[in-house]
Backbone bond lengths (Angstrom), bond angles and torsions (degrees), N, CA, C in turn:
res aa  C-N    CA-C-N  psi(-1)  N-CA   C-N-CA  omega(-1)  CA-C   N-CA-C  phi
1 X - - - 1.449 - - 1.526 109.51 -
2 X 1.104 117.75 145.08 1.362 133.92 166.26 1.728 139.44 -56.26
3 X 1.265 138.01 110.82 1.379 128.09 170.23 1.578 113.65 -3.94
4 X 1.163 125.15 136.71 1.409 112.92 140.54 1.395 131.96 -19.62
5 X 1.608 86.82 -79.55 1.160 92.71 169.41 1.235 171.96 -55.26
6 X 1.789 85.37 3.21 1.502 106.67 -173.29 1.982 99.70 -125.08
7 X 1.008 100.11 -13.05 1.406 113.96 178.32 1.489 131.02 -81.19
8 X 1.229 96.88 -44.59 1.817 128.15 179.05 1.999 82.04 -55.54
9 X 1.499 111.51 -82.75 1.631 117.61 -148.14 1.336 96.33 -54.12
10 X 1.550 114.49 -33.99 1.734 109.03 -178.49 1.324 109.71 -48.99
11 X 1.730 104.04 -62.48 1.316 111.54 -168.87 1.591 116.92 -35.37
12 X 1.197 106.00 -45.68 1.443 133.19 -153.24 1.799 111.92 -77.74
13 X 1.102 110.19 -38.28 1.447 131.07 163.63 1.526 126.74 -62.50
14 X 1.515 102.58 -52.17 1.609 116.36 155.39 1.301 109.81 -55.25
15 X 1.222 140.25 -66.40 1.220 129.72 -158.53 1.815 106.90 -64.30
16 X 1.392 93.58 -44.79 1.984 100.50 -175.90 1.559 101.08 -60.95
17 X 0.973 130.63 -29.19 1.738 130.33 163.44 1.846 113.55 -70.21
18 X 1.255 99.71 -30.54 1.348 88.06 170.81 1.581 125.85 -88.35
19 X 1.418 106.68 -9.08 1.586 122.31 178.13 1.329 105.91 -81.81
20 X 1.356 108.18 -43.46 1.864 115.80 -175.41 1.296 110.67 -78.00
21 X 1.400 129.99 -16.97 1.489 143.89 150.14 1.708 96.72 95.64
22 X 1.169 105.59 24.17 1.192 128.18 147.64 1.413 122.38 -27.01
23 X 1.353 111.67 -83.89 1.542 124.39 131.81 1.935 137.68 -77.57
24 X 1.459 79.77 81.92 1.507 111.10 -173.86 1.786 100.42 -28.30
25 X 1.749 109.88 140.83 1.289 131.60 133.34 2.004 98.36 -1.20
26 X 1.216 112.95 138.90 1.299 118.37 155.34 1.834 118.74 44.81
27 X 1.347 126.06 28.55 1.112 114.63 -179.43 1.560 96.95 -131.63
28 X 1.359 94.64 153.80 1.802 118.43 -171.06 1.591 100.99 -53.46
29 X 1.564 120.95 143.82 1.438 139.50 -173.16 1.795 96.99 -94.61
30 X 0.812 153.07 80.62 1.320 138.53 169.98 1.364 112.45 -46.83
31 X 1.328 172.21 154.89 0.876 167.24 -161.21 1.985 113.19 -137.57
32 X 1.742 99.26 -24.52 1.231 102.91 159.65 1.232 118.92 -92.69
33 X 1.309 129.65 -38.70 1.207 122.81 -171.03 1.467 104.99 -89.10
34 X 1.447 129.61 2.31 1.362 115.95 156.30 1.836 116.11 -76.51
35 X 1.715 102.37 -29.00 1.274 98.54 -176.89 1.766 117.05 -86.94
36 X 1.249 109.30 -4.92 1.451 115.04 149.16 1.600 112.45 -67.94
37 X 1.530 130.24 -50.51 1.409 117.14 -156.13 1.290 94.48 -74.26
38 X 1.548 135.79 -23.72 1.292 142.73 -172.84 1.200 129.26 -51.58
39 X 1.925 106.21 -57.83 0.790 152.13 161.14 1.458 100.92 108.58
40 X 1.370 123.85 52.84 1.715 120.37 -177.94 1.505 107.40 -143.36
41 X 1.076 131.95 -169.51 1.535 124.89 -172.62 1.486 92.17 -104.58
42 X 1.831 102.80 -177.72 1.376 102.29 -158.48 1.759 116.16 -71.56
43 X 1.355 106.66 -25.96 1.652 130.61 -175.24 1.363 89.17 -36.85
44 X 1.215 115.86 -88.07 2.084 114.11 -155.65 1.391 100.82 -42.92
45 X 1.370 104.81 -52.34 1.724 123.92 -178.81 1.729 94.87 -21.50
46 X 1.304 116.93 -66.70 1.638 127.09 -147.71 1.269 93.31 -89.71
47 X 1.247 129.73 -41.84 1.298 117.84 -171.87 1.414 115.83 -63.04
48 X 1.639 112.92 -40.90 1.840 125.07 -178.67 1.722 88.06 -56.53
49 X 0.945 136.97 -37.10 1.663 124.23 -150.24 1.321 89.79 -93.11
50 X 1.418 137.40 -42.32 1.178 145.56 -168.31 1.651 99.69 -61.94
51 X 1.607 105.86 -56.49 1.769 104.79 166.35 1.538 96.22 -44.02
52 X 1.185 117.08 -116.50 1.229 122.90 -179.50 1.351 133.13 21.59
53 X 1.095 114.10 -61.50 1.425 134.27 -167.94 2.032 83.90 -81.65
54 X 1.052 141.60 -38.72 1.015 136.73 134.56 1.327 137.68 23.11
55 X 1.523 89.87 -89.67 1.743 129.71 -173.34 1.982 89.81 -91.31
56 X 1.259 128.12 -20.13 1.575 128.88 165.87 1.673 77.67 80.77
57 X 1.023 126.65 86.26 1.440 135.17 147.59 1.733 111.58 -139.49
58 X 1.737 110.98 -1.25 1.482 112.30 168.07 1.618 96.63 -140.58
59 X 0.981 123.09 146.93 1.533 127.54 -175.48 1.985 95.02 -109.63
60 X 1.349 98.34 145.36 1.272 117.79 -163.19 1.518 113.79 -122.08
61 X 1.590 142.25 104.23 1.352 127.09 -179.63 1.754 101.90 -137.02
62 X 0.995 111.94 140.86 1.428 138.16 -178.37 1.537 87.15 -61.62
63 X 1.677 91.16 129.15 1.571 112.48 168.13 1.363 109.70 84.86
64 X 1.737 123.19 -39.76 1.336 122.70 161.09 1.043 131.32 -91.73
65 X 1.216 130.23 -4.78 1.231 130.73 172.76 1.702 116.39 94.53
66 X 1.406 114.00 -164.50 1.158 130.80 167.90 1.937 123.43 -85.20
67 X 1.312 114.28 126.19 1.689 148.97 168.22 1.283 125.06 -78.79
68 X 1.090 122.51 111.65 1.664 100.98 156.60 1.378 116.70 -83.83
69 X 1.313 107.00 124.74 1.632 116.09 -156.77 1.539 106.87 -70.02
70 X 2.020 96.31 126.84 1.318 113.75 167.95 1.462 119.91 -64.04
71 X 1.454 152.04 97.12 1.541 163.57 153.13 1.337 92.78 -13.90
72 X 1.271 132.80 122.08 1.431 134.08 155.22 1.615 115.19 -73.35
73 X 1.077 144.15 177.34 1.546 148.34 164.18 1.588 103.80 -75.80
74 X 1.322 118.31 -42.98 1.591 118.13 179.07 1.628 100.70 -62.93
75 X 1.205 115.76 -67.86 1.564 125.48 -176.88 1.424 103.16 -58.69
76 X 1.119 164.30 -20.74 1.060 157.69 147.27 2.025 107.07 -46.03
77 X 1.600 96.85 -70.57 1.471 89.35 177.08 1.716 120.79 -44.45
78 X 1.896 108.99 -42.77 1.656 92.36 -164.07 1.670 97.02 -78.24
79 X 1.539 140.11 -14.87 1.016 124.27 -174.91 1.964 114.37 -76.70
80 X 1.663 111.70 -18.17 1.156 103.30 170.82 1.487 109.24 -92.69
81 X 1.479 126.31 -6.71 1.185 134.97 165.43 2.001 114.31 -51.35
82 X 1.401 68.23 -60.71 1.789 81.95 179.72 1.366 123.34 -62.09
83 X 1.767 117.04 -37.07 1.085 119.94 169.96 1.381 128.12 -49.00
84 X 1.548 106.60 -50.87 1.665 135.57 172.02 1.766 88.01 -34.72
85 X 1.425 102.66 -83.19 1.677 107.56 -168.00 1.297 123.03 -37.93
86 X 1.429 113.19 -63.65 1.230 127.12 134.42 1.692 109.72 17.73
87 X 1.409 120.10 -89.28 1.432 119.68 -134.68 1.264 68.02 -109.01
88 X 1.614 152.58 -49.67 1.551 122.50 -174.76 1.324 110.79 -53.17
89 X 1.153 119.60 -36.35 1.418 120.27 163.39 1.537 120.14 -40.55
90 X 1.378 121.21 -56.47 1.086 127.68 -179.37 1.841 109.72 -75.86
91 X 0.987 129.21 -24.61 1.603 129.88 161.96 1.237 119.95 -69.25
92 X 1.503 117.40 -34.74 1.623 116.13 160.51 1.402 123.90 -62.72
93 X 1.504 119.28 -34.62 1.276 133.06 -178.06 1.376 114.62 -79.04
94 X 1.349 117.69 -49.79 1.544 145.90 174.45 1.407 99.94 -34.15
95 X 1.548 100.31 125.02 1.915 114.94 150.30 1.694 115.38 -56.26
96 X 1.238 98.58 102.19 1.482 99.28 161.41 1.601 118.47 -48.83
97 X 1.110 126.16 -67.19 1.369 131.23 177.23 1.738 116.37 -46.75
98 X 1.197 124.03 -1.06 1.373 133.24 146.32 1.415 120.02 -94.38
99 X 1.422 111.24 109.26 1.833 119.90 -175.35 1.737 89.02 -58.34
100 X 1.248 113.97 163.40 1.515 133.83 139.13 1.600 103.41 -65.31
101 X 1.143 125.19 113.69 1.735 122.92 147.47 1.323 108.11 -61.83
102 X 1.214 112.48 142.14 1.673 129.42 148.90 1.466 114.11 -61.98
103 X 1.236 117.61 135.91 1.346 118.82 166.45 1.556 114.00 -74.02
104 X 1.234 97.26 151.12 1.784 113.51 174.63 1.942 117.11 -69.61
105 X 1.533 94.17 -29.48 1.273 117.41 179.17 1.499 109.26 -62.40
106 X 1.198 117.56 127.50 1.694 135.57 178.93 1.391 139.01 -83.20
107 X 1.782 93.50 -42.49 1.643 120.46 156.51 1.716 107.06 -29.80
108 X 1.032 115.12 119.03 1.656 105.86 168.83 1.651 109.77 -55.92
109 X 1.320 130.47 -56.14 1.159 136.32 -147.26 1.942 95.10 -79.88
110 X 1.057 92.50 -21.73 1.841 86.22 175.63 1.837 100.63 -109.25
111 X 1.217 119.52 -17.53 1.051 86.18 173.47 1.725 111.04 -76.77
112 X 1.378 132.75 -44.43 1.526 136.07 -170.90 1.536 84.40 -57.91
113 X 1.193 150.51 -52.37 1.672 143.63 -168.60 1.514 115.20 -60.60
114 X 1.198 127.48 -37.33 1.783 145.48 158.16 1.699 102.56 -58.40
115 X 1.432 127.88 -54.32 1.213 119.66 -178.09 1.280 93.54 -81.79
116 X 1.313 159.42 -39.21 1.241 143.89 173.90 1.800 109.47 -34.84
117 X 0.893 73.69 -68.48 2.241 101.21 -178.39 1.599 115.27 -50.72
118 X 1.419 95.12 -37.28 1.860 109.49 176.21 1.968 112.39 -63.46
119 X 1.628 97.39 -36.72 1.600 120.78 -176.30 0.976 85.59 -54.39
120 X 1.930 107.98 -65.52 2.277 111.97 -138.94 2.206 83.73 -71.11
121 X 1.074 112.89 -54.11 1.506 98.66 172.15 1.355 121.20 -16.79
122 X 1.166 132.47 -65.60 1.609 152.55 -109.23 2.176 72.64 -109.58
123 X 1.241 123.89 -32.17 0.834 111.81 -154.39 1.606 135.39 -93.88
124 X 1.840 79.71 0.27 1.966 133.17 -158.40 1.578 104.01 18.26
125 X 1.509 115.03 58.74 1.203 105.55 159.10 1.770 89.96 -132.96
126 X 1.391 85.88 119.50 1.925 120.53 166.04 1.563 108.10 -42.31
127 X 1.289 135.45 -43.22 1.237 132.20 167.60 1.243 132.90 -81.42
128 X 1.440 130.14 -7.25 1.398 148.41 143.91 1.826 111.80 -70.06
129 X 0.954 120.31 -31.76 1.437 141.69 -157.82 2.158 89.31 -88.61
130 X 1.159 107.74 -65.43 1.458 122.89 -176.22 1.695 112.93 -55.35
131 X 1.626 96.81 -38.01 1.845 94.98 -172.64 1.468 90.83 -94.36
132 X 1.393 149.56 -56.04 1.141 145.54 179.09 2.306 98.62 -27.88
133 X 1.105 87.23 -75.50 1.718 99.53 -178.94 1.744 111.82 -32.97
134 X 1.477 93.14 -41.47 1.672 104.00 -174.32 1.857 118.59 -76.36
135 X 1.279 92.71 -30.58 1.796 99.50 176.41 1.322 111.15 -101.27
136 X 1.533 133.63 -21.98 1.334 125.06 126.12 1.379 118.85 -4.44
137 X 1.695 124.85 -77.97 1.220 135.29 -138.91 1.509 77.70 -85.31
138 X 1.612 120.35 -51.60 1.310 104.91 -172.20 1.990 126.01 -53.70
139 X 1.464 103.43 -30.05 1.159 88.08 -168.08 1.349 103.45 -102.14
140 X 1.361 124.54 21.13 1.696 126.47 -168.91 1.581 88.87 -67.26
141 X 1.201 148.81 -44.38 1.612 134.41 -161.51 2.031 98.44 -76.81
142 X 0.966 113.56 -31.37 1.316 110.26 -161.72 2.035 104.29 -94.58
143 X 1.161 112.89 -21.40 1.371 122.35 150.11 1.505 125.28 -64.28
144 X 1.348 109.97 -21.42 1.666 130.81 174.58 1.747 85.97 -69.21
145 X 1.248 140.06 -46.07 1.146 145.29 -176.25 1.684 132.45 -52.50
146 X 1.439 87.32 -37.62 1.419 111.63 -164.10 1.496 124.33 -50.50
147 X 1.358 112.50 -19.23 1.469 127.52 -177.65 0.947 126.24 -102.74
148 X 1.650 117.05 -26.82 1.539 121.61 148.22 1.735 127.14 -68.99
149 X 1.362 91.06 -8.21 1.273 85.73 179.24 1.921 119.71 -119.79
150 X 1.332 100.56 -5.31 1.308 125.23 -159.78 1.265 113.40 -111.93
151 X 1.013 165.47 134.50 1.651 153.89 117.48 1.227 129.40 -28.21
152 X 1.153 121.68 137.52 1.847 126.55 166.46 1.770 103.85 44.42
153 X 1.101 104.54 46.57 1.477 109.85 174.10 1.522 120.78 -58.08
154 X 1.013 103.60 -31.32 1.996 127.76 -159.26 1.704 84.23 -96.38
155 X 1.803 126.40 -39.92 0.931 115.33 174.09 1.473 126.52 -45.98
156 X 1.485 85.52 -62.65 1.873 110.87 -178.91 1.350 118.39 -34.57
157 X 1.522 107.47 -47.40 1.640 129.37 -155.57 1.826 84.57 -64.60
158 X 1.591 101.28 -69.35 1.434 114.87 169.38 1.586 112.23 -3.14
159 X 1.544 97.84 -100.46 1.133 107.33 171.29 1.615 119.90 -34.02
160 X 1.409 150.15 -70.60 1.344 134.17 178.26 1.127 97.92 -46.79
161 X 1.880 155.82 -101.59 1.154 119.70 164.98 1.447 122.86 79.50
162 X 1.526 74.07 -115.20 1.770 125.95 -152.22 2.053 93.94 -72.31
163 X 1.392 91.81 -38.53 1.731 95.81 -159.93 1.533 92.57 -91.31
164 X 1.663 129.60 -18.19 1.203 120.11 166.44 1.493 128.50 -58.88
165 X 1.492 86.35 -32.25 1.740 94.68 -160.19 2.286 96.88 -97.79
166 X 0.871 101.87 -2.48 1.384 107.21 160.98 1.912 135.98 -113.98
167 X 1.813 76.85 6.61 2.012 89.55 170.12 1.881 106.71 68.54
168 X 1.041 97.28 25.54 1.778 103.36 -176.92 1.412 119.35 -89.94
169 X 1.383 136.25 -164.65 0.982 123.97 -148.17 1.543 111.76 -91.26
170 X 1.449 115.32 58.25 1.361 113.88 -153.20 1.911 122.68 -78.19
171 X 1.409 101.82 -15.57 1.397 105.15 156.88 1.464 126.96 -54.92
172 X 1.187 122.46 -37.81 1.672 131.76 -177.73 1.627 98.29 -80.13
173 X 1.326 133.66 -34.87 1.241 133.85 -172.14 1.792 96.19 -73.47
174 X 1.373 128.26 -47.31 1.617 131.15 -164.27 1.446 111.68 -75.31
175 X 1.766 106.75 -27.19 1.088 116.84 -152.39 2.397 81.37 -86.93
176 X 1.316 115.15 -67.16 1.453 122.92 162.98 2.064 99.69 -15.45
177 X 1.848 103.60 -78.66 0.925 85.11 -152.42 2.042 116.04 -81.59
178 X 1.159 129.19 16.27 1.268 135.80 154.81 1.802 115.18 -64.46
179 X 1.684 96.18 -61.26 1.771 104.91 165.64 1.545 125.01 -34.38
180 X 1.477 102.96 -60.54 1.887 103.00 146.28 1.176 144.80 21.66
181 X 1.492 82.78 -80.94 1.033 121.76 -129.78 2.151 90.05 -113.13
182 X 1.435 95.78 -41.91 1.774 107.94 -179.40 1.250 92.63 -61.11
183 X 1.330 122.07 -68.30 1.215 140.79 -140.15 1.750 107.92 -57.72
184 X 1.704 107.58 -16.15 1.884 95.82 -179.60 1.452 94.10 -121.80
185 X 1.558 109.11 9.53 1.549 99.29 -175.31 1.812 123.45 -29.53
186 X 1.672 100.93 -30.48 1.228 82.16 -175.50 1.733 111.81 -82.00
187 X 0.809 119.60 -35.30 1.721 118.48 167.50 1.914 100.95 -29.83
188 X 1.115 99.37 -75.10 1.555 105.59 -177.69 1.229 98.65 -29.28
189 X 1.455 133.62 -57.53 1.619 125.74 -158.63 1.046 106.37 -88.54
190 X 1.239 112.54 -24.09 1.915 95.78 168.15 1.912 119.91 -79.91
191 X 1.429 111.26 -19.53 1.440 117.33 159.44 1.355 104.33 -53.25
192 X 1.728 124.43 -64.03 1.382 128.95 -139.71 1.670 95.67 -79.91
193 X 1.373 125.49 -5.25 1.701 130.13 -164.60 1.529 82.91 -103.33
194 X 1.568 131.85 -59.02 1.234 119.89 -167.62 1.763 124.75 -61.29
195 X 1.309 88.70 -14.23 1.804 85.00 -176.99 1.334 112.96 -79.57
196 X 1.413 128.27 -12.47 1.390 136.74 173.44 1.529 102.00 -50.36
């Protein structure tokens, strides 16, 4: 296994290439030529994918190597399924008397992922907090989507927001904007297959 220190930034680089689709949906992991673009030997290289493949953000098969994992239309729906539960989960649990902050962050896909994370926070349970964080990372490429395929997205975000930080009816707003969001999943997976 690898240093920390040399492992952590790998890790961390791979994955932000796989969010920015950088390293497209469905295409081969080289493991050398990532540890050339890196600039580190192949060890961290294999180990970050080995995380990864992990958390199912790289798919892994004997003899072929390493994927950046293709999103199915089913797996798309139960991961925004889960999310939904997820953060009602975390609003039932959640201290009211702690606002949600807005993030500083501008990016759409990190800002809705920071207010995701701000919710599972609000809710101080570590295992709501961890899977929220984890389907985040998973759906950061397919949230890259959301505006070509979506309307008033920047609106929407707005609005949850706005209705977080005033204790309003914010279940009917998550529950709307997940539905959305289910409802073209398959569009999304045929975008997230073509960019390969």
């Amino acid at each position: 296994m690898s240093p920390s220190h040399v492992i952590e930034p790998t890790y961390q680089a791979i994955k932000q290439r796989l969010q920015s689709g950088d390293l497209p949906p469905g295409v081969r992991l080289e493991a050398t030529k990532l540890a050339y673009d890196h600039n580190v030997s192949i060890t961290p290289v294999r180990d970050s994918l080995h995380r990864l493949a992990g958390e199912q953000m790289v798919d892994f098969a004997h003899g072929e190597g390493f994927r950046a994992h293709l999103v199915t239309e089913a797996e798309l729906r139960d991961m925004l399924g889960l999310n939904l539960i997820l953060l009602l989960g975390s609003l039932t649990t959640g201290r009211r008397d702690q606002p949600v902050i807005k993030s500083g962050v501008q990016e759409y896909p990190h800002r809705l992922a920071n207010l995701w994370l701000a919710t599972a926070r609000a809710s101080q349970n570590d295992e709501l907090l961890t899977a929220i964080a984890r389907l985040n990372d998973r759906l950061c490429l397919a949230r890259r989507l959301d505006a070509s395929i979506l309307s008033g997205t920047e609106a929407e975000l707005d609005e949850i927001e706005a209705a977080m930080e005033g204790a309003e009816d914010v279940p009917s707003l998550l529950v709307r904007h997940h539905a959305r969001r289910i409802e073209k999943a398959s569009l999304y997976a045929r975008l997230l297959s073509a960019s390969k």
